[in-house]
C-alpha positions in Angstrom: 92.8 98.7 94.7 92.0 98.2 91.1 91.5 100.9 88.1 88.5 101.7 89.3 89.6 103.4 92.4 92.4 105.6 89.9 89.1 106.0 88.1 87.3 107.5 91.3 90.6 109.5 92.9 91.5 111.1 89.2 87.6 112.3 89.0 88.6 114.3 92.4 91.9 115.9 91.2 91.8 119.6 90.2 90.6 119.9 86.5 94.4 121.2 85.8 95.9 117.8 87.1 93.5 115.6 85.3 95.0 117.4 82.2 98.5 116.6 82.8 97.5 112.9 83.8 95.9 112.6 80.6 98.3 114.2 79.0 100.7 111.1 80.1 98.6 109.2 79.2 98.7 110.8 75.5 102.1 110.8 75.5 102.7 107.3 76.1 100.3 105.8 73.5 101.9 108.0 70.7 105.1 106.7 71.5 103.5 102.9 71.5 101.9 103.9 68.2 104.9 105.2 66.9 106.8 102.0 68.0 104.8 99.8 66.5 104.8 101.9 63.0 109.0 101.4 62.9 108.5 97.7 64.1 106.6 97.0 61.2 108.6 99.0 58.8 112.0 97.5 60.2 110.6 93.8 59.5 110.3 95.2 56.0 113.4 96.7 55.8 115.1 93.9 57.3 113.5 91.7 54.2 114.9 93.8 51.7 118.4 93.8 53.2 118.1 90.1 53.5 118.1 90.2 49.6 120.3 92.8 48.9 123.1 91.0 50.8 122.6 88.0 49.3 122.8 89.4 45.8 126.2 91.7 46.8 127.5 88.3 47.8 126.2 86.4 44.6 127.9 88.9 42.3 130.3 91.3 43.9 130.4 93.5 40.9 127.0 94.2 40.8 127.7 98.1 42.1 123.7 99.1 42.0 122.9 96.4 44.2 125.8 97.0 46.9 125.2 101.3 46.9 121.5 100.4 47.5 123.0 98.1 50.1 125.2 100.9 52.1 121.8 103.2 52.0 119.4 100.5 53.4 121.9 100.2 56.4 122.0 103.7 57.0 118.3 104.0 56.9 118.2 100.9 59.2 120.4 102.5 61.7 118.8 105.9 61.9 115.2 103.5 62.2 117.2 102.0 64.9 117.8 105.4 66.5 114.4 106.2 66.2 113.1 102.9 68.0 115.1 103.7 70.9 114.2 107.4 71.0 110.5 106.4 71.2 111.3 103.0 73.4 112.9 105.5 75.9 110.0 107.8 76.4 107.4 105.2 76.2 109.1 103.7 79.4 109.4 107.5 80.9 106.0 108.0 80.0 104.6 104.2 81.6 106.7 105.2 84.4 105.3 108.2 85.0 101.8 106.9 84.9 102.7 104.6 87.2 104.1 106.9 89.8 100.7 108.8 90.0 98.6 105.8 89.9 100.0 104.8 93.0 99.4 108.0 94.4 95.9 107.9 93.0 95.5 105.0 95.0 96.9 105.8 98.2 95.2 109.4 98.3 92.6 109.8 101.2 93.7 106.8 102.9 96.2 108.4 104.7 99.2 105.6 103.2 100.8 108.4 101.2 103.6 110.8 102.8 104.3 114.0 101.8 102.9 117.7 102.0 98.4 119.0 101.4 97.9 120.8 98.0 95.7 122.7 97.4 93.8 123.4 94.2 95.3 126.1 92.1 97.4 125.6 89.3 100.8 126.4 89.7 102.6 129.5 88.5 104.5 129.0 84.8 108.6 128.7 85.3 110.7 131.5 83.4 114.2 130.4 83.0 116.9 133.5 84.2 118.1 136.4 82.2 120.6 134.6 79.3 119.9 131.1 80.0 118.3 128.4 78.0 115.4 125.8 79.1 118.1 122.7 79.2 120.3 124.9 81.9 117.4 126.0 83.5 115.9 122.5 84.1 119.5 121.4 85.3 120.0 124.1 87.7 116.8 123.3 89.2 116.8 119.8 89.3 120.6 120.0 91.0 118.5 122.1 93.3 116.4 118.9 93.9 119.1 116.6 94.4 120.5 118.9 96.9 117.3 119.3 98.6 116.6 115.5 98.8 119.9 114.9 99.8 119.6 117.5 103.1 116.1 115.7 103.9 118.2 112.4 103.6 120.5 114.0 106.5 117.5 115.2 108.1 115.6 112.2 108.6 118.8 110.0 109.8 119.9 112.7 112.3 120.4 111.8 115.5 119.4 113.9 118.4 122.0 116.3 120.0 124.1 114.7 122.3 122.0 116.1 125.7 118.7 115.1 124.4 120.4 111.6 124.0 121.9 111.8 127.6 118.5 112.9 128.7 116.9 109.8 126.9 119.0 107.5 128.3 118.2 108.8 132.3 114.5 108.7 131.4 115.0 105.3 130.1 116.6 103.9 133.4 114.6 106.0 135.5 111.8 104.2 134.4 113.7 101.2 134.9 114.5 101.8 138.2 110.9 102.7 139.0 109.3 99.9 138.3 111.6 97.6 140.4 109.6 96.3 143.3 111.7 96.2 146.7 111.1 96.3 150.2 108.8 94.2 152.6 105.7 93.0 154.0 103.9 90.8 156.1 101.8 87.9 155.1 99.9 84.9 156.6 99.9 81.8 155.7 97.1 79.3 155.5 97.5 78.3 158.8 97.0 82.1 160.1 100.7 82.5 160.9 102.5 85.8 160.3 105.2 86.0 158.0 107.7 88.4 156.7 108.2 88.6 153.0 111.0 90.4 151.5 109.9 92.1 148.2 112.5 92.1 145.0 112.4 91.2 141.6 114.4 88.3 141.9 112.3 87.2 145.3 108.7 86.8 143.7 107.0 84.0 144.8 106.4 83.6 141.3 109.4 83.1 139.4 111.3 79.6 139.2 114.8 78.7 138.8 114.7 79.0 135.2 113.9 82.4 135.3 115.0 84.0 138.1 116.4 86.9 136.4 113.9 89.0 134.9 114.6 91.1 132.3 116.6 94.6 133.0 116.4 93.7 137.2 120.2 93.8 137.6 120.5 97.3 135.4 117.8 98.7 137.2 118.5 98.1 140.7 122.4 99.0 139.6 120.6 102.2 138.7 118.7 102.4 141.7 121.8 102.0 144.0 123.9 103.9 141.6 122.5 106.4 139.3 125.5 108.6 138.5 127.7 105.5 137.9 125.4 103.6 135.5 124.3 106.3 133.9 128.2 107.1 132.9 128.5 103.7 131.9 125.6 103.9 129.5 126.5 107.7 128.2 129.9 106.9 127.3 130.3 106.6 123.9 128.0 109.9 123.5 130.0 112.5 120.9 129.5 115.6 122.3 131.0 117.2 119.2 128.6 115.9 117.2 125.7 117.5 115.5 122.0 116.1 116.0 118.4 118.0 116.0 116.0 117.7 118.7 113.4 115.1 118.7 110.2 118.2 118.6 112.2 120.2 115.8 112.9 117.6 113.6 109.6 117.0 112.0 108.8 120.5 111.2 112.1 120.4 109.2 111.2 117.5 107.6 107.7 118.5 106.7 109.5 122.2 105.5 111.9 119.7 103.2 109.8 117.9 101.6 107.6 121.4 100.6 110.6 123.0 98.8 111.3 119.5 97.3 108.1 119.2 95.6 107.9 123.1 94.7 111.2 123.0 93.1 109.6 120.1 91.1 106.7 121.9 90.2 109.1 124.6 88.5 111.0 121.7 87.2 107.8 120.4 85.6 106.8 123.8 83.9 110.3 124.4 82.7 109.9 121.0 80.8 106.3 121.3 79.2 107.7 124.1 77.9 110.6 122.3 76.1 108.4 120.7 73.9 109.4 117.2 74.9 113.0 117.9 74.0 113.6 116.8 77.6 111.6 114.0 79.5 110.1 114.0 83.0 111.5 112.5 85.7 109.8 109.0 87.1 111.6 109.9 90.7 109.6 113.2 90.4 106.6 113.6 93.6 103.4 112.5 91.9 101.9 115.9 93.0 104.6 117.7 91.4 103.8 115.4 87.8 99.8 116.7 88.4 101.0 120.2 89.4 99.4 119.8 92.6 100.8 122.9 94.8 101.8 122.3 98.4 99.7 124.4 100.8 103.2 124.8 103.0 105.3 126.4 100.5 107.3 128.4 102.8 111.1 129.2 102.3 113.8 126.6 103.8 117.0 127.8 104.7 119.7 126.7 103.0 122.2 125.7 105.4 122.3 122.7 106.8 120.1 122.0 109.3 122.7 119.9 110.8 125.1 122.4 111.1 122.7 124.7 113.4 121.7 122.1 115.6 125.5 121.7 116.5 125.8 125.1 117.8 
């Protein structure tokens, strides 16, 4: 997709979102600006120390020249600090942009994962009784990082160990269906009777080279056997360990990734009211950056979800 269809997808956002976008957007083209004001006055600077240098080395006495000298490098190195202050939100800011273009792109198509929003702005952050913006913003950002890490879990759980015994049978059982055996009677072209044993390895079909379908010796094993193979293929299962089931797994997941994005959206407010003293995150849901508000935002428990499947 090209500009155009950010163009089309921003036009459709909630007039608060399109704010914030632009407000980016803002952000990032003051810090350019502002970047390349101190480039052009460090190429001037760096002139004038040029000749200073080579007039305290000319004529070490000269005192005037070499405490002008000591001054200039000073005011180089707090330009330099600048530069990099200004460098570093002009990437946070491009970054930023960036993330939420991609969203732009991807919204309506369906290609984008994560929770519906709705259309209201989302309510302003208030840091706790006795604590400052900078702690609140870290307290709720550790919040996020525990939250993503528990989705993490979530999403590479495996199911508990009898939903995996039970996946296995149903596997084999399929297996063992599909295997063709018995008999039947056939003529040939000369009208004689014949009999004609039925078996996956006795089709009239298959040649030397392959002879052994795949699966046929696992599923008539099965077939004979059930109990036996099934043991066989079951025996590494941990009953011990924790899993989730299969049907509950993406309601947690879905429930996840709501708290995730609304403890971004306080993480958002709790910065715009810092005044930029502290950036937004890049990694940060591209609904969270527009304040879009998840229409699921019901309460996750905290323990982990893990831990109650293993019960």
């Amino acid at each position: 997709m090209t500009d155009y269809h950010v163009r089309l997808s921003l036009d459709g956002l909630p007039p608060h979102a399109a704010v914030r976008y632009r407000g980016f957007v803002e952000a990032r083209l003051e810090a350019e600006n502002g970047l390349a004001f101190l480039r052009d006055r460090d190429a001037e600077m760096s002139k004038v120390l040029n000749v200073l240098s080579a007039a305290v080395r000319a004529n070490p006495d000269d005192k005037h020249s070499a405490r002008k000298l000591v001054a200039m490098r000073a005011e180089a190195d707090a330009l330099l600090a600048k530069r990099n202050k200004l460098n570093e939100r002009r990437a946070c800011f491009e970054q930023v942009i960036n993330t939420i273009d991609n969203y732009l792109r991807t919204r309506g198509t369906g290609l984008f994962r994560g929770p519906p929003c709705g259309d209201d702005e989302p309510p302003v952050a208030q840091p706790r009784e006795g604590e400052t913006l900078v702690e609140a913003i870290r307290r709720v950002r550790e919040a996020i990082f525990a939250a993503q890490g528990e989705l993490v879990q979530v999403k590479a759980a495996p199911p508990p160990p009898d939903e995996i015994r039970a996946m296995i049978r149903d596997a084999l059982e399929q297996r063992a269906r599909a295997v063709p055996i018995g008999h039947r009677f056939e003529r040939d072209g000369l009208g004689t009777e014949r009999l004609q044993l039925v078996g996956p390895d006795l089709m009239s079909w298959l040649t030397a080279g392959n002879a052994n379908p795949a699966g046929m010796v696992t599923a008539w094993l099965y077939a004979l056997f059930p109990e036996q193979v099934l043991a066989r293929f079951t025996a590494n299962i941990d009953d011990t360990a924790p899993g989730i089931l299969r049907d509950d797994k993406p309601r947690l997941i879905a429930a996840l990734e709501v708290k995730i994005v609304t403890l971004e959206l306080e993480e958002m407010s709790l910065i715009e009211q810092s005044d930029g003293a502290v950036l937004p995150r890049p990694t940060a849901s591209p609904l969270a950056l527009l304040g879009l508000q998840p229409l699921r935002a019901q309460p996750v428990e905290s323990e982990p979800p893990l831990a109650i499947a293993a019960e």
